[in-house]
PDB file of N, CA, C and O in Angstrom:
ATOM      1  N   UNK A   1    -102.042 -31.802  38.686  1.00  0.00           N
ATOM      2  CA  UNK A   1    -101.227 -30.600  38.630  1.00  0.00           C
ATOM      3  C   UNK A   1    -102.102 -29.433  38.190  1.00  0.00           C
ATOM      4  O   UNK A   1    -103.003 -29.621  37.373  1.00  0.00           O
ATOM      5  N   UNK A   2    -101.836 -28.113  38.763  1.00  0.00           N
ATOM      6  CA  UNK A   2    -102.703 -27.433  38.985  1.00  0.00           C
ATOM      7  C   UNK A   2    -102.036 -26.051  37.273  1.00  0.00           C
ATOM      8  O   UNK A   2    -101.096 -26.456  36.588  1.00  0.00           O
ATOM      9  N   UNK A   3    -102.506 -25.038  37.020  1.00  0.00           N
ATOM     10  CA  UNK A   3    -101.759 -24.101  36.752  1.00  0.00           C
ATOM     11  C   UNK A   3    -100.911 -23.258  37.128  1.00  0.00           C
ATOM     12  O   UNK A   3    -101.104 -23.208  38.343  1.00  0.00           O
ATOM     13  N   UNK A   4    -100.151 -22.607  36.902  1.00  0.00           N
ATOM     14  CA  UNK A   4     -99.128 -21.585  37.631  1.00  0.00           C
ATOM     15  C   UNK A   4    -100.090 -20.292  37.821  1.00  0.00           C
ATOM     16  O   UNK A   4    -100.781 -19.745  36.961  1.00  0.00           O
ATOM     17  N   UNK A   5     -99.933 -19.943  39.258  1.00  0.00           N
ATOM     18  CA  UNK A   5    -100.625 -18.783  39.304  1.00  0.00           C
ATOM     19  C   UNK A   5     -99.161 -17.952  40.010  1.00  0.00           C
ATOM     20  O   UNK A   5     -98.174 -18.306  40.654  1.00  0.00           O
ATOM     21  N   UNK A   6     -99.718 -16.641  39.443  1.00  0.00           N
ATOM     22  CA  UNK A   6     -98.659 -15.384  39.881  1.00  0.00           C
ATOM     23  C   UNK A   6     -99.189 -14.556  41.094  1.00  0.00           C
ATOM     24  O   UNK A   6     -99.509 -13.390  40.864  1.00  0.00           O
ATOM     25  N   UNK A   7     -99.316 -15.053  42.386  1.00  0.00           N
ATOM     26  CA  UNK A   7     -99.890 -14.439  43.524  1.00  0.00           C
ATOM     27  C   UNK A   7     -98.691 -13.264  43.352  1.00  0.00           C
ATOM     28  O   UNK A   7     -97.544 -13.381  43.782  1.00  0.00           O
ATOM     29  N   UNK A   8     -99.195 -12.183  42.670  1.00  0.00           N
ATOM     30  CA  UNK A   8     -98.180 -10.611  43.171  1.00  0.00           C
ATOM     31  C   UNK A   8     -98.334 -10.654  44.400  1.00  0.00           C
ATOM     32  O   UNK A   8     -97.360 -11.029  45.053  1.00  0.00           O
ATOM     33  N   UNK A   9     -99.599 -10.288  45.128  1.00  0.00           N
ATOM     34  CA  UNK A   9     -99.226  -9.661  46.164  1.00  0.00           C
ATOM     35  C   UNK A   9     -98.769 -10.212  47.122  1.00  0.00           C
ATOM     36  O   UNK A   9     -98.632  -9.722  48.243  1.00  0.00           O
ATOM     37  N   UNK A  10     -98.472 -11.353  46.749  1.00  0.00           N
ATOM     38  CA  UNK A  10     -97.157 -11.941  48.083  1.00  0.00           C
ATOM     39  C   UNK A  10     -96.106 -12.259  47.195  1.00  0.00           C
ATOM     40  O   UNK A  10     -95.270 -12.742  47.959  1.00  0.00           O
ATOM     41  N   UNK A  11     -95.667 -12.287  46.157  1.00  0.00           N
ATOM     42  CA  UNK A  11     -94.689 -11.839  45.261  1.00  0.00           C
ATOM     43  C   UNK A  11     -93.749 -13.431  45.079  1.00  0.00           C
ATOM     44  O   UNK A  11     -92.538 -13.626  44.977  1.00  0.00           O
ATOM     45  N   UNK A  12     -95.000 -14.450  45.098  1.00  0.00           N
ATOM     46  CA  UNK A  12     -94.262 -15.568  44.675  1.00  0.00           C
ATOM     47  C   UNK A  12     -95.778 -16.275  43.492  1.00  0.00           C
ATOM     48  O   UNK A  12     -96.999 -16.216  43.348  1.00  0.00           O
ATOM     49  N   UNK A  13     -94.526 -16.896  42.918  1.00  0.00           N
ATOM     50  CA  UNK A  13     -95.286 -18.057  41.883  1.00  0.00           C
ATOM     51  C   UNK A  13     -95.583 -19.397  42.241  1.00  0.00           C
ATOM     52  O   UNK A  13     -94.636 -20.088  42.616  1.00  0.00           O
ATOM     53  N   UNK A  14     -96.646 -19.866  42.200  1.00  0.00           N
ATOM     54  CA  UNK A  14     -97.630 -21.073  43.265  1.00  0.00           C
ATOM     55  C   UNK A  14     -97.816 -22.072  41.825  1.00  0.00           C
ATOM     56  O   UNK A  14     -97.747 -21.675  40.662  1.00  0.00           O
ATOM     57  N   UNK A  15     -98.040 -23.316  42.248  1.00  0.00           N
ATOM     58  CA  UNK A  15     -98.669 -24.488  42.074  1.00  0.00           C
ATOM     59  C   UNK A  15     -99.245 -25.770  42.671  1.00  0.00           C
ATOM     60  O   UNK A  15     -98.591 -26.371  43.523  1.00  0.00           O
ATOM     61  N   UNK A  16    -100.210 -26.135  42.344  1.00  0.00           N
ATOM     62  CA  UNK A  16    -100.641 -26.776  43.141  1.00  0.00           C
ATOM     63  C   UNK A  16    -100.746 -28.635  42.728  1.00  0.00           C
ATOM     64  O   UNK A  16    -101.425 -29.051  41.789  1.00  0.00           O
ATOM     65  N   UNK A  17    -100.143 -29.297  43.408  1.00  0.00           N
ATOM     66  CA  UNK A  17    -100.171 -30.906  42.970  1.00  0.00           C
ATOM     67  C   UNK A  17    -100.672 -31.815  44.408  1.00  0.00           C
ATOM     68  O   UNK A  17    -100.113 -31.569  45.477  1.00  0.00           O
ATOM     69  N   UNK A  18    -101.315 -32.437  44.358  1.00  0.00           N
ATOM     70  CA  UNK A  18    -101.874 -33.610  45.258  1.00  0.00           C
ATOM     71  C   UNK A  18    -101.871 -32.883  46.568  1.00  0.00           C
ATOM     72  O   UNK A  18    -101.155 -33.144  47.534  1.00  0.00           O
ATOM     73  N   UNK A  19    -102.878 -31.824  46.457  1.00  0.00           N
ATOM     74  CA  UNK A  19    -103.082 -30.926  47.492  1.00  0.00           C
ATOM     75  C   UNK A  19    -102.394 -30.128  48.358  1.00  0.00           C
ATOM     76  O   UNK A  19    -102.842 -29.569  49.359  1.00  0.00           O
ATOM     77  N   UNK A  20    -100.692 -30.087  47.693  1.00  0.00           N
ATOM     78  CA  UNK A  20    -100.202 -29.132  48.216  1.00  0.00           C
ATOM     79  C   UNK A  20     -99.552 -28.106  47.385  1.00  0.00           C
ATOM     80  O   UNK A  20     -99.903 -28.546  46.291  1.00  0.00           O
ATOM     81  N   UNK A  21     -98.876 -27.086  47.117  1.00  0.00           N
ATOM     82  CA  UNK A  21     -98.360 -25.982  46.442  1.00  0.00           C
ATOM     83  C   UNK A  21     -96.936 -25.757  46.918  1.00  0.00           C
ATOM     84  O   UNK A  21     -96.516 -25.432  48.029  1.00  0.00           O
ATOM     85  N   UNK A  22     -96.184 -26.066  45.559  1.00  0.00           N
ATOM     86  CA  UNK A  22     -95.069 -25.519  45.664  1.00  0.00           C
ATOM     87  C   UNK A  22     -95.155 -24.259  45.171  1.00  0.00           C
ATOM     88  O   UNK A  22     -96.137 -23.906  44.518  1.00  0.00           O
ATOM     89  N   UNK A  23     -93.788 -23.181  45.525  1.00  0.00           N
ATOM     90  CA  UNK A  23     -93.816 -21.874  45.309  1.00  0.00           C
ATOM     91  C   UNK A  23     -92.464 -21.613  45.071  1.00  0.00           C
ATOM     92  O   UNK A  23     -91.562 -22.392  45.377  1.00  0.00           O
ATOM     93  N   UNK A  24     -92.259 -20.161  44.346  1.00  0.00           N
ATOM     94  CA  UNK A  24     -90.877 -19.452  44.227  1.00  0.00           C
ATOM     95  C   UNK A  24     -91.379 -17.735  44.560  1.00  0.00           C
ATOM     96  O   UNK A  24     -92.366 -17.116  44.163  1.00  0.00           O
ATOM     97  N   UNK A  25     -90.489 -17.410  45.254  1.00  0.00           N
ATOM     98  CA  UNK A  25     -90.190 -16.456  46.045  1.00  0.00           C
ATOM     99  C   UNK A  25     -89.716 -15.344  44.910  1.00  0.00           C
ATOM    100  O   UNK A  25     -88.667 -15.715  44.382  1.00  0.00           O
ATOM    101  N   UNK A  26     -90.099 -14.348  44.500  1.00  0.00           N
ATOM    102  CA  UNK A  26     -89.491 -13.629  43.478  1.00  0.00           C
ATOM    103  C   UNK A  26     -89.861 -12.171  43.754  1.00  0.00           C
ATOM    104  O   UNK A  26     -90.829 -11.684  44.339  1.00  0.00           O
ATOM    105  N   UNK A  27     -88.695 -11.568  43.099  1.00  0.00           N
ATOM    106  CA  UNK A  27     -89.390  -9.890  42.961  1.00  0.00           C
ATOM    107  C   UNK A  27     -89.290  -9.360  41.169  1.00  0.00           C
ATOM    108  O   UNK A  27     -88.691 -10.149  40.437  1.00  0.00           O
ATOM    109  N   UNK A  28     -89.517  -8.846  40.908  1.00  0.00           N
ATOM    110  CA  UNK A  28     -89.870  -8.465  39.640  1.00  0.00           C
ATOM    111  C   UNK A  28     -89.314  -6.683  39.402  1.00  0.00           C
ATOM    112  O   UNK A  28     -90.309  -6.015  39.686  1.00  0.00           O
ATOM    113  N   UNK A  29     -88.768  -6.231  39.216  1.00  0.00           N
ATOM    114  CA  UNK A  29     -87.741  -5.274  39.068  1.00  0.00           C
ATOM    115  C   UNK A  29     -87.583  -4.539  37.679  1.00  0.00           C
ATOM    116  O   UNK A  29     -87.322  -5.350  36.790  1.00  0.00           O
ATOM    117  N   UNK A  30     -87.660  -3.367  37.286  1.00  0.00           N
ATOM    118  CA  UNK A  30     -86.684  -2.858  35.550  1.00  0.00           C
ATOM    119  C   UNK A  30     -86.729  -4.507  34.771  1.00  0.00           C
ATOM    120  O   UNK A  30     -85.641  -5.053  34.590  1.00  0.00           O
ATOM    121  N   UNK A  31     -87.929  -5.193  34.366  1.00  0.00           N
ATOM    122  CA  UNK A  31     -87.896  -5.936  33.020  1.00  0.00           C
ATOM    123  C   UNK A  31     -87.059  -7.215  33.719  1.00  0.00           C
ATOM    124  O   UNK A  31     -86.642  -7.960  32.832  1.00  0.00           O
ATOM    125  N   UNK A  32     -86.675  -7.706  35.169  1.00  0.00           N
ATOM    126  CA  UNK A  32     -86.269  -9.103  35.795  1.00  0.00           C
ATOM    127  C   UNK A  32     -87.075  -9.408  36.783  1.00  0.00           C
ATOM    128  O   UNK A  32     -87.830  -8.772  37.519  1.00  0.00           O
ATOM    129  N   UNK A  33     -86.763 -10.523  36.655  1.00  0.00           N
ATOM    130  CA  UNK A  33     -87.578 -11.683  37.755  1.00  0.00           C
ATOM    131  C   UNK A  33     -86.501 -11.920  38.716  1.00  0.00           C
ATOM    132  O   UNK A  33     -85.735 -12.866  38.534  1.00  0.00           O
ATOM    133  N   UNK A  34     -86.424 -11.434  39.346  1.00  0.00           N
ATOM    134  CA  UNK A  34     -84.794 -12.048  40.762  1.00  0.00           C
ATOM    135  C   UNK A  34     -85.604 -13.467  41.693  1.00  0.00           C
ATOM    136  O   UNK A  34     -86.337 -13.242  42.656  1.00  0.00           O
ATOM    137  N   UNK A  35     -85.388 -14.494  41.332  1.00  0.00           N
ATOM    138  CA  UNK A  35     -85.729 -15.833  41.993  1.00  0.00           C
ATOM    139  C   UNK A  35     -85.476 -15.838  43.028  1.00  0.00           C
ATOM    140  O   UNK A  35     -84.342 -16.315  43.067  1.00  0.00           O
ATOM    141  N   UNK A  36     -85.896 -15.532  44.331  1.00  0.00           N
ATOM    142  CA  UNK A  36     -84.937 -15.322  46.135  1.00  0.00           C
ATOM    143  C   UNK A  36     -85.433 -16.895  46.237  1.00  0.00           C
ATOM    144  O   UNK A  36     -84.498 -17.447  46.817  1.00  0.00           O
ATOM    145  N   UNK A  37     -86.071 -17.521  46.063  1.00  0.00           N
ATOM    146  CA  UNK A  37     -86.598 -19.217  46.960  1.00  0.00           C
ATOM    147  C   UNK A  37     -87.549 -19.962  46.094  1.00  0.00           C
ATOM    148  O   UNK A  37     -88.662 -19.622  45.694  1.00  0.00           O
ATOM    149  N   UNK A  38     -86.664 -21.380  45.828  1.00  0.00           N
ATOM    150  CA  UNK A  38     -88.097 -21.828  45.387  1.00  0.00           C
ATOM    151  C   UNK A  38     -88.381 -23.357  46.343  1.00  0.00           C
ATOM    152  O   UNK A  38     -87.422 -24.047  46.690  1.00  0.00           O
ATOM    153  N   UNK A  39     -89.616 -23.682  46.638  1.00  0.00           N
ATOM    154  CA  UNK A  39     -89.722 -24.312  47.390  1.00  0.00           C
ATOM    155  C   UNK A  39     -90.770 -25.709  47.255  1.00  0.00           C
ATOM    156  O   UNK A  39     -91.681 -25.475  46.462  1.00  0.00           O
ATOM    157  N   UNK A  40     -90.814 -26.729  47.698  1.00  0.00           N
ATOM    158  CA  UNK A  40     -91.434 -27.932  47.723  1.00  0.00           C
ATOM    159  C   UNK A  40     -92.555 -28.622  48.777  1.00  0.00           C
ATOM    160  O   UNK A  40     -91.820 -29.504  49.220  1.00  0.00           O
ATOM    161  N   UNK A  41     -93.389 -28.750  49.234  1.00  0.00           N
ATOM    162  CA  UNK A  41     -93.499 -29.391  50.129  1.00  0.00           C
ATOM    163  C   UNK A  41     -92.764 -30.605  50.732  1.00  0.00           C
ATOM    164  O   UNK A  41     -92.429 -31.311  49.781  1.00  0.00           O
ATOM    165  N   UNK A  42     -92.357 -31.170  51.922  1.00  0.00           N
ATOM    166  CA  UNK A  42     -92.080 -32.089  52.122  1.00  0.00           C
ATOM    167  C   UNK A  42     -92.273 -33.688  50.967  1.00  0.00           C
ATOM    168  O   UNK A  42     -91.460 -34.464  50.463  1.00  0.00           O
ATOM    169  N   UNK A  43     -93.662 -33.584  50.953  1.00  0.00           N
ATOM    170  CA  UNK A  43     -94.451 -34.917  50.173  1.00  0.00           C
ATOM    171  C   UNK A  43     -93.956 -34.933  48.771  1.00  0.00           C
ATOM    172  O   UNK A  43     -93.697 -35.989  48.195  1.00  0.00           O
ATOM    173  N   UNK A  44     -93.823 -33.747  48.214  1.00  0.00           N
ATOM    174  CA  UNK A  44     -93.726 -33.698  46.487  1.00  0.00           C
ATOM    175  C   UNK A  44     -92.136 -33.343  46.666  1.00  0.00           C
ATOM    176  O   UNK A  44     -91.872 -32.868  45.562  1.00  0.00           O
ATOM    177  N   UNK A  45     -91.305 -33.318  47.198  1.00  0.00           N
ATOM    178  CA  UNK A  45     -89.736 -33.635  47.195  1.00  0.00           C
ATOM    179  C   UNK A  45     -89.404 -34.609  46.309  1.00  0.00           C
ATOM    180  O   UNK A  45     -89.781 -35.737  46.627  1.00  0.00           O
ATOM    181  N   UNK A  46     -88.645 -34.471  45.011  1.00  0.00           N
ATOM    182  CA  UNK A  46     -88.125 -36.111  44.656  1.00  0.00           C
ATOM    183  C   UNK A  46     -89.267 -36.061  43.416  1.00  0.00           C
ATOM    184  O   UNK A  46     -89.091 -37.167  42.906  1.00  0.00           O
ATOM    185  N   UNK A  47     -90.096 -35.555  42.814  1.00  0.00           N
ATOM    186  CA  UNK A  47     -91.687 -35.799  42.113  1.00  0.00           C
ATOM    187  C   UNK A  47     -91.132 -35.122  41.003  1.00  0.00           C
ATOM    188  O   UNK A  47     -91.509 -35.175  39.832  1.00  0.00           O
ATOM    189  N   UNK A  48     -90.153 -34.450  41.518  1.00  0.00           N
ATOM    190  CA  UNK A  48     -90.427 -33.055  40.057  1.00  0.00           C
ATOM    191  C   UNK A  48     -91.145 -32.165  39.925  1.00  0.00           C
ATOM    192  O   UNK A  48     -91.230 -31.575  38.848  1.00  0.00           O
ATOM    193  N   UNK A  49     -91.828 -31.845  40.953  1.00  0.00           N
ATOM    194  CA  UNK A  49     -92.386 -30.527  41.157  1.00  0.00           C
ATOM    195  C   UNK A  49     -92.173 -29.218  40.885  1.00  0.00           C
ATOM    196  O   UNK A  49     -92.764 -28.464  40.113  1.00  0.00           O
ATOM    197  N   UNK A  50     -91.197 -29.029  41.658  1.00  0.00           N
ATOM    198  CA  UNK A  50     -90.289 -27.837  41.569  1.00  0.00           C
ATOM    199  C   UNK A  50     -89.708 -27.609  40.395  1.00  0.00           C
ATOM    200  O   UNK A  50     -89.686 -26.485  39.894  1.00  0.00           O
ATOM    201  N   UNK A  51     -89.198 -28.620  39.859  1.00  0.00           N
ATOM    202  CA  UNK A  51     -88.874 -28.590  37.856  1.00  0.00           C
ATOM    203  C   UNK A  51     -89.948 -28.166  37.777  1.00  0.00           C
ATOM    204  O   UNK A  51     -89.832 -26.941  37.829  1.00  0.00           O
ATOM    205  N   UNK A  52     -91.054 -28.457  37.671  1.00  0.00           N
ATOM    206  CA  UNK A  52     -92.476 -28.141  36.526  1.00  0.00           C
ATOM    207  C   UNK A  52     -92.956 -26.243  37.212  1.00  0.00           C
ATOM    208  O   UNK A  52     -93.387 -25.236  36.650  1.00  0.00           O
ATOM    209  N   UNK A  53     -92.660 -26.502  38.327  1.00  0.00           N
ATOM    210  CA  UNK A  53     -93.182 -25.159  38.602  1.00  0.00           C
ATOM    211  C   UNK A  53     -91.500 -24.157  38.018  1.00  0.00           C
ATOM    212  O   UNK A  53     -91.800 -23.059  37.548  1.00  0.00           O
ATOM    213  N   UNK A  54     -90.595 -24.325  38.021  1.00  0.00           N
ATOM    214  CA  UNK A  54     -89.729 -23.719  37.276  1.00  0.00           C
ATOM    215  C   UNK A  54     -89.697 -23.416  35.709  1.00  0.00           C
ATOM    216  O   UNK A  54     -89.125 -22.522  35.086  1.00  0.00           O
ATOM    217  N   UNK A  55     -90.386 -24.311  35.352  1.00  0.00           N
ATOM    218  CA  UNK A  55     -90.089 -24.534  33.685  1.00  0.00           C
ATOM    219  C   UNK A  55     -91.682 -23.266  33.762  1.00  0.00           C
ATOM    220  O   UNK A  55     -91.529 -22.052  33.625  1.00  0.00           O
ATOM    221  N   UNK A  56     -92.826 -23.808  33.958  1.00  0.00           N
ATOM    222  CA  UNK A  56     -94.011 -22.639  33.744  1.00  0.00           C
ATOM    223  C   UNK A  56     -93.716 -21.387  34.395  1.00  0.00           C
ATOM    224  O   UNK A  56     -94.261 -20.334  34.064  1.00  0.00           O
ATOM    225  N   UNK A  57     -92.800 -21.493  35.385  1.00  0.00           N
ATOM    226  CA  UNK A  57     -92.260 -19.738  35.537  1.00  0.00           C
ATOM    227  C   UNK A  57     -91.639 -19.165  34.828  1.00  0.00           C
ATOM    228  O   UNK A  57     -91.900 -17.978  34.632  1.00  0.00           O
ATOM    229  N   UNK A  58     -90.506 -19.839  34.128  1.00  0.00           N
ATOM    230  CA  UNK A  58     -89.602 -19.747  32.976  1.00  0.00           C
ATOM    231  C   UNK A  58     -90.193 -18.911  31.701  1.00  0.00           C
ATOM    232  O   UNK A  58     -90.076 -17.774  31.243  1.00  0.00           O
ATOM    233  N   UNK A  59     -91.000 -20.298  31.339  1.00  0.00           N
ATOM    234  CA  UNK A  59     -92.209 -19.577  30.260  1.00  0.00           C
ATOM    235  C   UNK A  59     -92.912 -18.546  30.382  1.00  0.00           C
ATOM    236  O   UNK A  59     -93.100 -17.679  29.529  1.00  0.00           O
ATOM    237  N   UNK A  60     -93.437 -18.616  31.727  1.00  0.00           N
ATOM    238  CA  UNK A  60     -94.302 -17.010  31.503  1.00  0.00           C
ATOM    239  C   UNK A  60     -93.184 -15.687  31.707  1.00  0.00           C
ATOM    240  O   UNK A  60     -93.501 -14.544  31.381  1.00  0.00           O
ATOM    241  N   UNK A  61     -92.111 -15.959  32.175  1.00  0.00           N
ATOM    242  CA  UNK A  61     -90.898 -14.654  31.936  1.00  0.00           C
ATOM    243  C   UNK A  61     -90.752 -14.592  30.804  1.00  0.00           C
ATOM    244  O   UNK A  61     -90.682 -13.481  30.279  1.00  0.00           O
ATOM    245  N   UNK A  62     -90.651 -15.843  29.985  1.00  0.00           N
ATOM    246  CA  UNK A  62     -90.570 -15.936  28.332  1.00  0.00           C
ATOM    247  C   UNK A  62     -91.529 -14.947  27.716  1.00  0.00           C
ATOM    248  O   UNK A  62     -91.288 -13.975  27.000  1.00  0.00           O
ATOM    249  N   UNK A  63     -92.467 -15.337  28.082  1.00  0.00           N
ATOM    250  CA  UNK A  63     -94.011 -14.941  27.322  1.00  0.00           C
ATOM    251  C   UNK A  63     -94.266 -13.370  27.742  1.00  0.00           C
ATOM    252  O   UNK A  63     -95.018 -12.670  27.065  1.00  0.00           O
ATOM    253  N   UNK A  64     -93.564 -12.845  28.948  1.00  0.00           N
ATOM    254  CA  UNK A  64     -93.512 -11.000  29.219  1.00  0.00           C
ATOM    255  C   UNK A  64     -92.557 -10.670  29.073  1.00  0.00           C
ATOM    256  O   UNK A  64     -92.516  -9.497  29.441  1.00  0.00           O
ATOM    257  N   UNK A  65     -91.045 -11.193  28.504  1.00  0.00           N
ATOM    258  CA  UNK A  65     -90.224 -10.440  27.685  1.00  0.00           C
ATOM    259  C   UNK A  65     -88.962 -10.101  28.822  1.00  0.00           C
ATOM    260  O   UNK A  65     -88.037  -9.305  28.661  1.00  0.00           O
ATOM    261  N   UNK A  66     -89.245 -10.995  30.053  1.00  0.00           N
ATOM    262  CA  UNK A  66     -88.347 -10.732  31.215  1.00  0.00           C
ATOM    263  C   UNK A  66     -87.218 -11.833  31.411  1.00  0.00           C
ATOM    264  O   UNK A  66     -87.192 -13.033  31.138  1.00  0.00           O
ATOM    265  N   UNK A  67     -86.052 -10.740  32.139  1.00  0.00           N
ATOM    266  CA  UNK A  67     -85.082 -12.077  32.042  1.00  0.00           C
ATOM    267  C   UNK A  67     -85.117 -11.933  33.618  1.00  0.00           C
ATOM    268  O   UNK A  67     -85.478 -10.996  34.330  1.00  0.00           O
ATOM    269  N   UNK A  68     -84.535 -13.389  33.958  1.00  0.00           N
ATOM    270  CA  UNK A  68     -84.388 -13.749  35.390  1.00  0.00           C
ATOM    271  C   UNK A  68     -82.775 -14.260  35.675  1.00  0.00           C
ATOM    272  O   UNK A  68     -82.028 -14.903  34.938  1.00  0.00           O
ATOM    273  N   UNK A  69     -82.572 -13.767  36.900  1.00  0.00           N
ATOM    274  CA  UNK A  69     -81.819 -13.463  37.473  1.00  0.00           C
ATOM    275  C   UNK A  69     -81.944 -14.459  38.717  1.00  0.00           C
ATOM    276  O   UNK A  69     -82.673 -14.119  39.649  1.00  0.00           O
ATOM    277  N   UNK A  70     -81.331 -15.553  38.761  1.00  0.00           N
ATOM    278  CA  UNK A  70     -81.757 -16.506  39.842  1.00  0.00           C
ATOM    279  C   UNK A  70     -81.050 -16.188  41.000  1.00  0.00           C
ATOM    280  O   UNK A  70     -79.913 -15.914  40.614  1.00  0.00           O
ATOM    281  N   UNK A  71     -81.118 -16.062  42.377  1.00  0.00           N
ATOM    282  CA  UNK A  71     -80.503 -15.580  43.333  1.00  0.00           C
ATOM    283  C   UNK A  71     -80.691 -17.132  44.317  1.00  0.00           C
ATOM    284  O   UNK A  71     -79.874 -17.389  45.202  1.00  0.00           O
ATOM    285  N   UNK A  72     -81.782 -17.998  44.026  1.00  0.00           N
ATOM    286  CA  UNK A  72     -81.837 -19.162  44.767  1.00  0.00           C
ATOM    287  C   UNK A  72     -80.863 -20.438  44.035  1.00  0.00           C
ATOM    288  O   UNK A  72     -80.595 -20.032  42.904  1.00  0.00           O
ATOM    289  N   UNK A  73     -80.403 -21.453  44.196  1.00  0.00           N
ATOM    290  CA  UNK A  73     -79.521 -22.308  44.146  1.00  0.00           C
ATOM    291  C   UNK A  73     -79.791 -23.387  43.164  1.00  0.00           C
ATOM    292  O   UNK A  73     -79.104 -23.993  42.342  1.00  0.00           O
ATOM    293  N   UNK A  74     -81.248 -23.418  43.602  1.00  0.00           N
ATOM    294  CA  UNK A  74     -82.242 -24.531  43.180  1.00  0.00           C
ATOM    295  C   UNK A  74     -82.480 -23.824  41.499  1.00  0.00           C
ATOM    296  O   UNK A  74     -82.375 -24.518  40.488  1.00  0.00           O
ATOM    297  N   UNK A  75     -82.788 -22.432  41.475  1.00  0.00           N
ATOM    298  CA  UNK A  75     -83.255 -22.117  40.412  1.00  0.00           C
ATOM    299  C   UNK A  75     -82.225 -21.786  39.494  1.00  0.00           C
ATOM    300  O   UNK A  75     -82.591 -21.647  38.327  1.00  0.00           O
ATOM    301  N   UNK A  76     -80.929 -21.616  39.769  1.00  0.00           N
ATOM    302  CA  UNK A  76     -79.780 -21.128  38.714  1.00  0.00           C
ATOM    303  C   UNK A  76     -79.555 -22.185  38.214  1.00  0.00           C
ATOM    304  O   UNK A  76     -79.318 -22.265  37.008  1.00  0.00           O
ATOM    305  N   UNK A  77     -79.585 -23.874  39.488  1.00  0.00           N
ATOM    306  CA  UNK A  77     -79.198 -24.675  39.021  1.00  0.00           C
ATOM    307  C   UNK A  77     -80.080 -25.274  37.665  1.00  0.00           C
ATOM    308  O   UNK A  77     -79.668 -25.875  36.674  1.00  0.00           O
ATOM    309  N   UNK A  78     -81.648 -24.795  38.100  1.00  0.00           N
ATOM    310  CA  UNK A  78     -82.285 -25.800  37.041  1.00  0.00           C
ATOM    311  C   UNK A  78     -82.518 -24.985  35.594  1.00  0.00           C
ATOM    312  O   UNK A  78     -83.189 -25.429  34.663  1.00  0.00           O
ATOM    313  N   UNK A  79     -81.776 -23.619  35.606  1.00  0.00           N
ATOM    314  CA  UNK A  79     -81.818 -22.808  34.335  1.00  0.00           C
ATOM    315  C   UNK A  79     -80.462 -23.356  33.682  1.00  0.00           C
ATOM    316  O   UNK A  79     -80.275 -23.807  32.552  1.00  0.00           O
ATOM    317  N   UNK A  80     -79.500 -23.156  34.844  1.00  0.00           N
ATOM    318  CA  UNK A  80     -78.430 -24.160  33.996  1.00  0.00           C
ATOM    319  C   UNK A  80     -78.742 -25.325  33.250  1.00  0.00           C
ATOM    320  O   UNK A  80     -78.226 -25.362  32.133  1.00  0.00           O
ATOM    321  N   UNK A  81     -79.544 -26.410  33.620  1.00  0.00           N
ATOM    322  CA  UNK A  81     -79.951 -27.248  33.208  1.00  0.00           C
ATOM    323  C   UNK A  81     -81.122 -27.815  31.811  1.00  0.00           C
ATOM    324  O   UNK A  81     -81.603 -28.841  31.330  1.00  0.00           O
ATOM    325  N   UNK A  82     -81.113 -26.259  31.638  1.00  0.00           N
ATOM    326  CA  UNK A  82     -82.424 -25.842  30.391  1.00  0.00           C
ATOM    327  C   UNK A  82     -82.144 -25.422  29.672  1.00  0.00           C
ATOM    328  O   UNK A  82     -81.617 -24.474  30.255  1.00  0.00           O
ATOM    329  N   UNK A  83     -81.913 -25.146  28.230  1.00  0.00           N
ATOM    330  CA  UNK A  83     -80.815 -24.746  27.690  1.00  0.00           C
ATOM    331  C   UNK A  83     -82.195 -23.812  26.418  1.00  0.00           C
ATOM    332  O   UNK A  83     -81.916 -22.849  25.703  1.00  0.00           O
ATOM    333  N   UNK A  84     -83.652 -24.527  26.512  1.00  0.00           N
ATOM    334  CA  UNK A  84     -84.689 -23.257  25.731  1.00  0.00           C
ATOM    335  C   UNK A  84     -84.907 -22.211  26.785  1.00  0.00           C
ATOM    336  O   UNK A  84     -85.644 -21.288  26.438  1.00  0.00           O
ATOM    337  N   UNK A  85     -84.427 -22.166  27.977  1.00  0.00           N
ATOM    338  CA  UNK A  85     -84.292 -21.316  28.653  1.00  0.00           C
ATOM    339  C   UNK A  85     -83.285 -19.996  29.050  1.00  0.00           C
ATOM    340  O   UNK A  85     -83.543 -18.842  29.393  1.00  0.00           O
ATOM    341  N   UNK A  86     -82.169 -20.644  28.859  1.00  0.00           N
ATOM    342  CA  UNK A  86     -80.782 -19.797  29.225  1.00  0.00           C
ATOM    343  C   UNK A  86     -80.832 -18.422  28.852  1.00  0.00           C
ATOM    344  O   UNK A  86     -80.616 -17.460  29.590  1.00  0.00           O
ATOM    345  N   UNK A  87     -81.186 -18.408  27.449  1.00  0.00           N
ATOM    346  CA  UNK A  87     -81.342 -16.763  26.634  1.00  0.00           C
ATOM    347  C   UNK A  87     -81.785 -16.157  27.903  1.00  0.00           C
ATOM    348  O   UNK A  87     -81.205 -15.076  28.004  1.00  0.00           O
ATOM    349  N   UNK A  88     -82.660 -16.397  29.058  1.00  0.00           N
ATOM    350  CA  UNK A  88     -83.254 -15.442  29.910  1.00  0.00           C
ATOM    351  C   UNK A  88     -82.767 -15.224  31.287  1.00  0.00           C
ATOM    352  O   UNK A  88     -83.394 -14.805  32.260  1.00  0.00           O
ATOM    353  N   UNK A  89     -81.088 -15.718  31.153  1.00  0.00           N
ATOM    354  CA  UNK A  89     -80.591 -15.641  32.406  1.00  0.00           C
ATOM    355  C   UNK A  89     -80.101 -14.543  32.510  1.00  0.00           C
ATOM    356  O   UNK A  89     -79.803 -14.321  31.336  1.00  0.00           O
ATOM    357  N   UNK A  90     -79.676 -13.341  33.291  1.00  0.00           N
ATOM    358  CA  UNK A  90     -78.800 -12.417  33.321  1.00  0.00           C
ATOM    359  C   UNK A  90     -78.403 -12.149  34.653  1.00  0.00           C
ATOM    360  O   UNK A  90     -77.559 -11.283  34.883  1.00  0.00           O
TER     361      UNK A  90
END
């Protein structure tokens, strides 16, 4: 498992595991993160991927003082599901 990198200029958050990269689709707005997609490769489906790349996106919104605003399904669901997280839903 790789680190979370913040590719701005394509305006999603990347990771990389057993040579492929999951990602979330985001825009960043007035002090929010709006989540539009987060996504898996085929192979790492089912791995927990997408949790781990959620939870280190989480944190680094934590760590710049931003709240997120999940607009994808996947990601409201897994903030629902986090509860050192929630404070940063709006």
């Amino acid at each position: 498992m790789s680190e979370l990198r913040n590719n701005t200029a394509a305006g999603r958050y990347e990771m990389d595991e057993q040579g492929q990269t999951s990602w979330a689709d985001y825009r960043e707005k007035d002090g929010r993160l709006y989540i539009d997609h987060v996504e898996s490769p085929p192979a790492l489906r089912g791995t927990g991927a997408a949790g781990r790349l959620m939870k280190a996106l989480a944190q680094d919104a934590k760590d710049r003082d931003l709240k997120i605003t999940p607009i994808c399904g996947y990601a409201a669901a897994w903030l629902r599901r986090s509860p050192e997280y929630r404070e940063l839903v709006s």
